[in-house]
Structures are given as structure tokens and as C-alpha cells.
Residue frames as qw, qx, qy, qz and C-alpha x, y, z in Angstrom:
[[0.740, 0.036, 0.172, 0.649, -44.62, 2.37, 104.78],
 [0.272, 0.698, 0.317, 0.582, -45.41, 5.54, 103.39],
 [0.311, -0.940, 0.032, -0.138, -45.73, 7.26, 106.88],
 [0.778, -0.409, 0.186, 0.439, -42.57, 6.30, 107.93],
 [0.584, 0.289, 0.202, 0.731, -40.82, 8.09, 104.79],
 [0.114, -0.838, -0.281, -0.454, -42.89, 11.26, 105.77],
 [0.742, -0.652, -0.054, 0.147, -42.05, 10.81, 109.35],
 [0.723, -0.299, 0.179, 0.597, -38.16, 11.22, 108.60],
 [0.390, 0.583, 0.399, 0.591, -38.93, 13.48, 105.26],
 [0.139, -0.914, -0.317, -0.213, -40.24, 16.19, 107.74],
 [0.438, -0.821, -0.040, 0.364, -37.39, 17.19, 109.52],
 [0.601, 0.134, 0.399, 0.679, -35.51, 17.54, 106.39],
 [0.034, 0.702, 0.587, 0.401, -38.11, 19.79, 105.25],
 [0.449, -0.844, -0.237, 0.175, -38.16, 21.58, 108.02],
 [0.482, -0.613, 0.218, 0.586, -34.37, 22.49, 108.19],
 [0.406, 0.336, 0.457, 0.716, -34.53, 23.38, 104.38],
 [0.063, 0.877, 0.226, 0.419, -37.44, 26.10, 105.20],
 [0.555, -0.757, 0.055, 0.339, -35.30, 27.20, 108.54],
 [0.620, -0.323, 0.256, 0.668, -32.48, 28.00, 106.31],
 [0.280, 0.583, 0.570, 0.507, -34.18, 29.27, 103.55],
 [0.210, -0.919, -0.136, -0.305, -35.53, 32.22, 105.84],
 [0.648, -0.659, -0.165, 0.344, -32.00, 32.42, 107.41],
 [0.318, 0.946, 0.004, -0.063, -29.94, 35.36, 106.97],
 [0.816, -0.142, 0.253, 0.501, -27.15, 35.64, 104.99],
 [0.217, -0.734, 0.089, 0.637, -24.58, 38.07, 103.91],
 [0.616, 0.639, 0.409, 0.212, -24.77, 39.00, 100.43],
 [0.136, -0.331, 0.241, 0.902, -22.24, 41.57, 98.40],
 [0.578, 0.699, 0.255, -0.335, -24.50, 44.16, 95.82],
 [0.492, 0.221, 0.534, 0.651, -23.20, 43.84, 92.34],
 [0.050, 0.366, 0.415, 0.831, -25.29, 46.77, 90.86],
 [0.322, -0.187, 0.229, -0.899, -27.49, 49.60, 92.15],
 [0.184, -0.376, -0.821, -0.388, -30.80, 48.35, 92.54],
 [0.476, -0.336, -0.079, -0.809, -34.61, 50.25, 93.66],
 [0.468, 0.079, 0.741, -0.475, -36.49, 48.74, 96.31],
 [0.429, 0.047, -0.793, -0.431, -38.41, 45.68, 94.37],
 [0.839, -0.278, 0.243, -0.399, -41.50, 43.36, 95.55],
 [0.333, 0.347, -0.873, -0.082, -40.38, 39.84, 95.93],
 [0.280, -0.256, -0.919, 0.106, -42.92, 36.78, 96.80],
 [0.359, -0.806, -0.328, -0.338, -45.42, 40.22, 98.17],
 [0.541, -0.559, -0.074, 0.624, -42.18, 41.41, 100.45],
 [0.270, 0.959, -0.033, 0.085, -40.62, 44.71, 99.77],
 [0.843, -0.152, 0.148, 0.495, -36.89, 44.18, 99.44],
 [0.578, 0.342, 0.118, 0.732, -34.15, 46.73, 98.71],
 [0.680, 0.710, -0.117, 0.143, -33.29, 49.14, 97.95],
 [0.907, -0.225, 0.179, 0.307, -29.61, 48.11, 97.68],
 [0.202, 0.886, -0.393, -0.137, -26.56, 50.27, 96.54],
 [0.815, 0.482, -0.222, 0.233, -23.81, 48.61, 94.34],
 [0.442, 0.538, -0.593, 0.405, -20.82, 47.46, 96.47],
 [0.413, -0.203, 0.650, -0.605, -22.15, 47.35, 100.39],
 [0.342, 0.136, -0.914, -0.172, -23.17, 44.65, 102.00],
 [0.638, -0.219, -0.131, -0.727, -26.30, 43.14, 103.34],
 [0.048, -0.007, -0.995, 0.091, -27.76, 40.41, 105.26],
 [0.682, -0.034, -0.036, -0.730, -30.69, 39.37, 104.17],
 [0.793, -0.117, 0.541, -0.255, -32.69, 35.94, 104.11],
 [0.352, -0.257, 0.759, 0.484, -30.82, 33.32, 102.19],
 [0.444, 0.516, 0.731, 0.041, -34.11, 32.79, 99.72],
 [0.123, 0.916, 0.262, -0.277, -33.95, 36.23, 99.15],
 [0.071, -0.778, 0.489, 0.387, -30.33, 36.71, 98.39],
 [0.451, 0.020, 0.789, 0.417, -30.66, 33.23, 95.80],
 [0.341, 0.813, 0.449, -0.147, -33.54, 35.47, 93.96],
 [0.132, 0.951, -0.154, -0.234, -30.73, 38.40, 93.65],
 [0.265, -0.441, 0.723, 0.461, -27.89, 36.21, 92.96],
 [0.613, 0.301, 0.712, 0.160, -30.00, 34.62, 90.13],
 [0.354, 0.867, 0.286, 0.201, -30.95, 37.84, 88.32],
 [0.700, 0.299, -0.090, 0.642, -26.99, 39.18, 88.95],
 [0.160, -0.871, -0.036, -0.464, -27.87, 41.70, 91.21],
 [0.385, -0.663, 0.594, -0.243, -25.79, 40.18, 94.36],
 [0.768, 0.086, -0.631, 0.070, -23.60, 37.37, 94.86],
 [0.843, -0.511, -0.119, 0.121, -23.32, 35.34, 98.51],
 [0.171, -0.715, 0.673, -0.080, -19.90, 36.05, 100.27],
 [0.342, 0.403, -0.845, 0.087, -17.21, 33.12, 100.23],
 [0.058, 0.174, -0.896, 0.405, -18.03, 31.90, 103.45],
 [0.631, 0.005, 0.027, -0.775, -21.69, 31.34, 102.99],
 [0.715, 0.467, -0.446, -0.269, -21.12, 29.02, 100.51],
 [0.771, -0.217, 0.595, 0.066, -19.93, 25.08, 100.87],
 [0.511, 0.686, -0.481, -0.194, -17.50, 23.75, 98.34],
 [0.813, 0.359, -0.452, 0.075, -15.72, 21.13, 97.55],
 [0.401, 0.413, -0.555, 0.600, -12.86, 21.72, 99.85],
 [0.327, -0.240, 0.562, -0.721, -14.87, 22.44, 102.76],
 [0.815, 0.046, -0.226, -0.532, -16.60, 19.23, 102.16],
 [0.805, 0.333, -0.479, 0.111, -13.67, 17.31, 101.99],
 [0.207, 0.340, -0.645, 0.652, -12.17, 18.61, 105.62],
 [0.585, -0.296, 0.193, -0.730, -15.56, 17.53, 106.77],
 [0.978, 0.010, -0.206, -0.003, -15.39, 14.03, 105.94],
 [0.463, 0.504, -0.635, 0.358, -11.59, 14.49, 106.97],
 [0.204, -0.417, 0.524, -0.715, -12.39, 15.85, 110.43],
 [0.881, -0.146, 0.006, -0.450, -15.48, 12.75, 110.66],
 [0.918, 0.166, -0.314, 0.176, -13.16, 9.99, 110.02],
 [0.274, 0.461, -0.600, 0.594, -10.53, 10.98, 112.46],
 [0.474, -0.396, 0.320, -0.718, -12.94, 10.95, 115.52],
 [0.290, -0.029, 0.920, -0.260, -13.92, 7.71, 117.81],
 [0.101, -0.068, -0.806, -0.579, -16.53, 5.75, 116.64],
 [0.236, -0.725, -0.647, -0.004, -19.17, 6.91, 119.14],
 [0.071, -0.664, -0.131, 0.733, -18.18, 10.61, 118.38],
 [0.320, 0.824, 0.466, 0.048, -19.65, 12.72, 116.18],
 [0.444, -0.103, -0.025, 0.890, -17.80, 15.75, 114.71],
 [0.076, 0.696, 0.136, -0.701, -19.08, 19.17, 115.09],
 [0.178, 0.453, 0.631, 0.604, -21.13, 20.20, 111.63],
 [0.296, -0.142, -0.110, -0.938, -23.17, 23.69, 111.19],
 [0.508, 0.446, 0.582, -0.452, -27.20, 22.99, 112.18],
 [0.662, 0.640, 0.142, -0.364, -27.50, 23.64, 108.49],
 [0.138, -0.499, 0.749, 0.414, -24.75, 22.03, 106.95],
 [0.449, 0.143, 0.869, 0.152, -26.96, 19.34, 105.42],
 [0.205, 0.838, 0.289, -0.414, -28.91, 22.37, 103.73],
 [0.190, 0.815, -0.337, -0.431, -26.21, 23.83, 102.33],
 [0.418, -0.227, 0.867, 0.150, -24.63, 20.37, 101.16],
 [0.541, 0.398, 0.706, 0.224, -27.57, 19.70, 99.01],
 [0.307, 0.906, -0.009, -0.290, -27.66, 23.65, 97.47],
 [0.268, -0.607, 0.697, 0.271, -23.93, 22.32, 96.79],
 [0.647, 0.177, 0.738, 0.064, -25.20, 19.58, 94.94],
 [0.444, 0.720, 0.525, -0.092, -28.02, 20.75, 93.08],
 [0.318, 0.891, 0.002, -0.323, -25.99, 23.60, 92.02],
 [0.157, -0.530, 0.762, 0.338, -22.80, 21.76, 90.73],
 [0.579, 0.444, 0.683, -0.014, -25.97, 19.23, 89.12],
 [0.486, 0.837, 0.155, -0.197, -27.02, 22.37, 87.21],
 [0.119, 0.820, -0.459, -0.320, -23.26, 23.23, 86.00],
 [0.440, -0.112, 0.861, 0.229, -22.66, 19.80, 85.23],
 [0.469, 0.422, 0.702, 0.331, -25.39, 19.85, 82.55],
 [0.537, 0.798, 0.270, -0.037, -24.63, 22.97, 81.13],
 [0.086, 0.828, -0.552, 0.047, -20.90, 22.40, 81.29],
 [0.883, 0.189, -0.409, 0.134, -19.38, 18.78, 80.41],
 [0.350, 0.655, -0.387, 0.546, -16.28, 20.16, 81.99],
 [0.198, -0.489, 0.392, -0.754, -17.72, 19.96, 85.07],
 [0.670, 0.285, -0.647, -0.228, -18.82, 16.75, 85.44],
 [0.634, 0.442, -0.469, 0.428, -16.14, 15.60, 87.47],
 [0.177, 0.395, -0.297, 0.851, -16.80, 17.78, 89.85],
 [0.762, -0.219, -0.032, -0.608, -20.63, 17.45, 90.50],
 [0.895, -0.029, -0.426, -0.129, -19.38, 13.44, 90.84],
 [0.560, 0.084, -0.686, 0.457, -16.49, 13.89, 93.14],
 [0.322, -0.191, 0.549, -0.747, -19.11, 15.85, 95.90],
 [0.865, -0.198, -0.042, -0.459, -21.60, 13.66, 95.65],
 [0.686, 0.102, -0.595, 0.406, -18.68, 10.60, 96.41],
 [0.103, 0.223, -0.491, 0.836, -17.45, 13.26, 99.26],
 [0.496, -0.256, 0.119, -0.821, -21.14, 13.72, 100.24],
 [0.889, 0.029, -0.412, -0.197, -21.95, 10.27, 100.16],
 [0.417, 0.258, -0.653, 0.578, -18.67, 9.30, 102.28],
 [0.306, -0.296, 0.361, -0.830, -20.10, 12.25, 105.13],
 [0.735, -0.191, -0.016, -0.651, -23.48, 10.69, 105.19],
 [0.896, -0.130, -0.398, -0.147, -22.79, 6.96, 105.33],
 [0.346, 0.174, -0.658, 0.646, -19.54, 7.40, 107.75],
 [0.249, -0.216, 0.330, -0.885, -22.03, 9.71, 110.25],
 [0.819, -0.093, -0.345, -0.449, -25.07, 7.15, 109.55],
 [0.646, 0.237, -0.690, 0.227, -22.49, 4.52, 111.03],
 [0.045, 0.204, -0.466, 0.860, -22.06, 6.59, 113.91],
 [0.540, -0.161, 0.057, -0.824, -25.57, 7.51, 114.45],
 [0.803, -0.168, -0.522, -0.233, -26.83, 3.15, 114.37],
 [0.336, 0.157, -0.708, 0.601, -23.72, 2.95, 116.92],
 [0.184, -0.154, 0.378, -0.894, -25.30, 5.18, 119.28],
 [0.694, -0.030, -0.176, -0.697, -28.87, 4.56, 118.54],
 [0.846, -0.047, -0.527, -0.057, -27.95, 0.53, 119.50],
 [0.330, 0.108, -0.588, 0.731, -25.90, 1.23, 122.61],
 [0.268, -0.570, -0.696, 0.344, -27.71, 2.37, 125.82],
 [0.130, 0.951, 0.212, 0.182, -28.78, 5.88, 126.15],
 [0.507, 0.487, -0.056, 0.709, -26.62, 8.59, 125.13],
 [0.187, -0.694, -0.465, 0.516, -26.39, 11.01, 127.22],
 [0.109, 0.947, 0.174, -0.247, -27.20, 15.24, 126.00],
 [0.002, -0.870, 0.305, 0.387, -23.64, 15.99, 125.45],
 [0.474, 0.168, 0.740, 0.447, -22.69, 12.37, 123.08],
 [0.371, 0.616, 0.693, 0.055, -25.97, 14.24, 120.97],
 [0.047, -0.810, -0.206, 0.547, -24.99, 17.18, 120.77],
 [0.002, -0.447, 0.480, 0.754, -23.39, 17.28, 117.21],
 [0.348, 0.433, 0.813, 0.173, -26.21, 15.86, 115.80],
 [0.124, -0.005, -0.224, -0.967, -27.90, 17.92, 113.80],
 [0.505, 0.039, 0.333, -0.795, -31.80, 18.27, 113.88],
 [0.805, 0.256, -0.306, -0.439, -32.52, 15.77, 111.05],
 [0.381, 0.366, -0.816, 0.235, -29.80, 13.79, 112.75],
 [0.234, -0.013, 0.725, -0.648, -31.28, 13.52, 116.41],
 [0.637, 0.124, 0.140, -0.748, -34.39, 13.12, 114.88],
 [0.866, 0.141, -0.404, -0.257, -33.24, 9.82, 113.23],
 [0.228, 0.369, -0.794, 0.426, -31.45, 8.81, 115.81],
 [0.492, -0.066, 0.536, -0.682, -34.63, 9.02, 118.25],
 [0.795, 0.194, -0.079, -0.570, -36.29, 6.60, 115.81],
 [0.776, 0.201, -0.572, 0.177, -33.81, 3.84, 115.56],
 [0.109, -0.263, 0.793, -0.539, -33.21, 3.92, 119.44],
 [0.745, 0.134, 0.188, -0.625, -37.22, 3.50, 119.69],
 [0.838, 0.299, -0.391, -0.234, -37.08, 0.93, 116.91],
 [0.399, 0.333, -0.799, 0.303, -33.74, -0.88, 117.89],
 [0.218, -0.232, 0.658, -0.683, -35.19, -0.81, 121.94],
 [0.831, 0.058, 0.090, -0.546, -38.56, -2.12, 121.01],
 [0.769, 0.178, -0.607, -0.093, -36.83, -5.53, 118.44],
 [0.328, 0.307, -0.842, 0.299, -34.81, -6.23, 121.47],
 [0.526, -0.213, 0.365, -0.738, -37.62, -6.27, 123.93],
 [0.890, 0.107, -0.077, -0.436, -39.62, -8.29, 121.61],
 [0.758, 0.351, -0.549, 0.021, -36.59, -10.68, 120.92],
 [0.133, 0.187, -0.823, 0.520, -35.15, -11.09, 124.39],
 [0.493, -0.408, 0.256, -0.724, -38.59, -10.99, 126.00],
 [0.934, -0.103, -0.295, -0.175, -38.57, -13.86, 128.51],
 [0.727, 0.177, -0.456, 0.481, -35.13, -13.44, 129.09],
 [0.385, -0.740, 0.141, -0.533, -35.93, -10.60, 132.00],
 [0.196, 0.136, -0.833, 0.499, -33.95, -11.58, 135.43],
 [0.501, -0.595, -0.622, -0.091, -36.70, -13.55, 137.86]]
């Protein structure tokens, strides 16, 4: 049992460290000297210009107030919601277009509306209606993804809005799904 959770854990994993080391555009809040970070030399950075560095790097400077992410880095609420909009409009063996890293940024979305929820009541609300909205995404797209994954092969261009963690569970529940029926029809094979 255990490999199986690994088995499906890993491409998560994966596309968390692939984003982590992808670059992103960052605005400087405040002068700042060239600095080590993690044994990297980083900076130096002048107060107002912008940068693209790796995203790990630029959550290091936005923590200690030295730069904050541009707008459009960033997933919110709203762009959550026109994702689940834009899923639910589509056939039920189509997939809308999503980023490769949209499921990345979805849980940085979380985790950080988690953290403002518990050191802001106020917010609450908020942290509960993405994780509804996120929920929604995932179990509509899941839907999608058994469809497929039970139906005959897809061809390349059905797969293509999968994302990596997507295709990757898709390839397992075709496997899986192809194999029960084997076992369960087997006998039933034209003579």
C-alpha cells in the first residue's frame, strides 16, 4: 500500500522542486548587498527594479521584506474561481488548459491563506472558500481524468492539458482500469 502512495507522491514532489527553482519576477522593496542564501550568492539588488530570480529565492526575500512577487505570479482567489469556471464549462472528456504549475502555486495559495487564517480570524473565510474552490478544481478534473483513463486510449492531443502529476495519474488508472477488465472479462475474448 505504501508504495503506491509514494508512486503518485513523487510526481507531486517533483513539480513542487521544478517550481521552486523556477524563475520568477520579483519587485525590490529596499536596497539590498549581495547576500549568501542556502551557499548561493544572491543580489545585489537596488530598491525599485525588477528581477527574475528563482521562485525559492524570491519567497526567502519576500519573507524578510526585501521584495515582493509581482501580481501575476501569484494565484488568488479570483483566478481560482475562473479556473473552476472555465473547467465546468468544457465537455466531459475535455480538460481545460491550466499552467504546468498551477497545482504548485494552488497549494502556496493555500498554505499561505492557512497561515493568515491563524494569525487573522478575519480571514478565515477566505482560507475556507479556496480550499471549497480548490476542492471543486480537483474533484471536477479527477472526474475527467477516471473518464478518460476508462475509455480507450486517448490520443496525445485529449492529454495534453494534463498536467505532469495529472498524466502521471492518469497512466496509472488506465494500467489499473485495463488490467480489472482483462481479469474480469477474461474468457469473454472473440473465438
Amino acid at each position: 500500500m505504501n508504495t503506491h502512495h509514494k508512486s503518485l507522491s513523487s510526481p507531486i514532489t517533483d513539480a513542487d522542486f521544478v517550481f521552486e527553482n523556477t524563475p520568477v519576477r520579483v519587485i525590490i522593496n529596499r536596497n539590498c548587498p549581495q547576500i549568501q542564501l542556502a551557499g548561493l550568492q544572491v543580489g545585489p539588488y537596488e530598491e525599485g527594479k525588477e528581477y527574475e530570480i528563482p521562485f525559492w529565492i524570491a519567497n526567502e526575500l519576500e519573507r524578510t521584506g526585501i521584495a515582493r512577487l509581482r501580481e501575476e505570479e501569484l494565484l488568488d482567489i479570483k483566478k481560482i474561481e475562473k479556473t473552476l469556471w472555465k473547467e465546468k464549462v468544457q465537455q466531459t472528456r475535455q480538460l481545460a488548459h491550466i499552467e504546468p504549475d498551477f497545482y504548485p502555486r494552488l497549494r502556496r495559495l493555500l498554505a499561505n491563506l492557512k497561515k493568515q487564517a491563524n494569525n487573522n480570524p478575519e480571514k478565515i473565510n477566505e482560507y475556507r472558500k479556496a480550499v471549497g474552490v480548490a476542492n471543486d478544481i480537483a474533484n471536477v478534473r479527477l472526474r475527467k481524468i477516471i473518464y478518460l483513463a476508462s475509455s480507450p486510449e486517448q490520443p496525445n492531443q485529449t492529454l495534453n492539458d494534463l498536467t505532469k502529476e495529472e498524466h502521471r495519474l492518469y497512466e496509472k488508472l488506465f494500467t489499473l482500469i485495463n488490467q480489472w477488465k482483462t481479469k474480469i472479462l477474461k474468457g469473454a475474448e472473440e473465438p
